[in-house]
Steps between C-alpha positions, in 0.01 A plus 500: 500500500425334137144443605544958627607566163300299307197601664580924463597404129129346445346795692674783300436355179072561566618855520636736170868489509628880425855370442643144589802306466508125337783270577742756424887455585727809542893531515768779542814389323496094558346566857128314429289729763138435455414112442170410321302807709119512434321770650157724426433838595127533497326753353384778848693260752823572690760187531803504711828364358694356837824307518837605705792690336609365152232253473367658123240756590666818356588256223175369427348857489788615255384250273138556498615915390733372282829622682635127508398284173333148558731251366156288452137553609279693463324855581172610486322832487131468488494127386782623205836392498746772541834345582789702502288844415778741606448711780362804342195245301435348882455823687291593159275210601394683815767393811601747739882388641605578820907381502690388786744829557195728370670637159432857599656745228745715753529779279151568445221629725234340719258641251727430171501132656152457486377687176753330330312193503127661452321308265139343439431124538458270300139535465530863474438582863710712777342454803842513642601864465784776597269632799341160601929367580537841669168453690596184585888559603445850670869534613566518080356812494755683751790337243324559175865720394741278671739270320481110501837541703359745736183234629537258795436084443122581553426757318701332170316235558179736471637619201539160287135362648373845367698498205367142422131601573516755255548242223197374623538165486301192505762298669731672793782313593711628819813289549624570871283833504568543912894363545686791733186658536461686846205295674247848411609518145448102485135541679404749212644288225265220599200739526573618128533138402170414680337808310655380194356168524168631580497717179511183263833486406660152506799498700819289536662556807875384632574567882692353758205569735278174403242579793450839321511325167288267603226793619522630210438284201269238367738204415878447617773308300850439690809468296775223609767416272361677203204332501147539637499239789171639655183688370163570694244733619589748718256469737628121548840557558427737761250244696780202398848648481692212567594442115571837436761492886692232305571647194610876646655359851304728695 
């Protein structure tokens, strides 16, 4: 597994890092979560984050937007260190956030959700716009008055991948994007994700569906005790998944 991570470490470092963590160590209270975790987000690639429940990986993304300070380490935006930015200064820097639990404003409508968030890039540019979420999530437009409160699962979910789009970001993250999803809703989450991914956008992606994960990214990274026990391509792990069985007990 060393030789796994030391290999994906070598091979992401030939490629521009967007945003990256360095040895960095998070806690709540006296609880010491995240242990020394390295990890790169290339610039145009899509990396899943893997690791069963409570292992750091909602953690570990907290800390790269700022959510959760690093205790030490380091964090990098475009080769700059930006370590504890707050929240507000990360999303500045371009990432779209997808949270666990959505975050869908239930007094607001489906299109208050969205243009709430409208805003240029950081380079100026808004390829992601109001009609190009509602051409890509159709069933928005029949809900475009409705209340947060009024949507199903899906369609919130929808709502906060649109909502995040808008921002459009150079860095999507979606932390369990597809958990309660009916299997139809889930299907078209993954196609958005693929299209996503296909536009450019580098993408960080949590799921409890690693064959899915796996299909859908560039690099994988699985979480075990806070710490990044395993990194490597994709593509390997899916031709070699023995490693990866291990570590999530599947």
């Amino acid at each position: 597994m060393l030789e796994a991570v030391a290999e994906i470490s070598s091979a992401m470092q030939t490629e521009k890092a967007l945003f990256s963590l360095q040895d960095v160590h998070s806690f709540y209270g006296d609880s010491h979560i995240l242990h020394g975790v390295s990890l790169a987000l290339p610039q145009g690639k899509a990396v899943g984050l893997l690791g069963r429940n409570g292992m750091g990986k909602t953690t570990l993304i907290r800390t790269l937007m700022g959510y959760v300070p690093a205790r030490s380490g380091r964090v990098f935006a475009d080769g700059k260190e930006v370590t504890n930015f707050a929240p507000e200064k990360m999303a500045k820097l371009g990432i779209g956030y997808v949270p666990e639990g959505r975050g869908v404003f239930p007094n607001l409508s489906v299109k208050e959700n969205l243009l709430m968030s409208a805003r240029a890039g950081l380079d100026g540019q808004r390829n992601w716009t109001y009609e190009r979420v509602l051409e890509t999530f159709p069933r928005l437009k029949e809900r475009l008055s409705n209340g947060g409160d009024q949507l199903s699962g899906g369609e919130q979910q929808m709502v906060s991948i649109g909502r995040a789009l808008m921002t459009n970001p150079r860095l999507m993250i979606l932390d369990e994007a597809t958990e309660g999803l009916a299997p139809l809703v889930v299907a078209e989450i993954w196609r958005v994700i693929a299209e996503i991914r296909a536009t450019g956008i580098s993408t960080l992606i949590v799921d409890r569906d690693y064959k899915k994960v796996l299909a859908h990214t560039d690099y994988a990274a699985v979480m075990e005790k806070g710490k990044l026990a395993l990194q490597a391509p994709s593509a390997q792990l899916q031709q070699q998944p023995e490693p990866l069985s291990s570590l999530l007990g599947v």
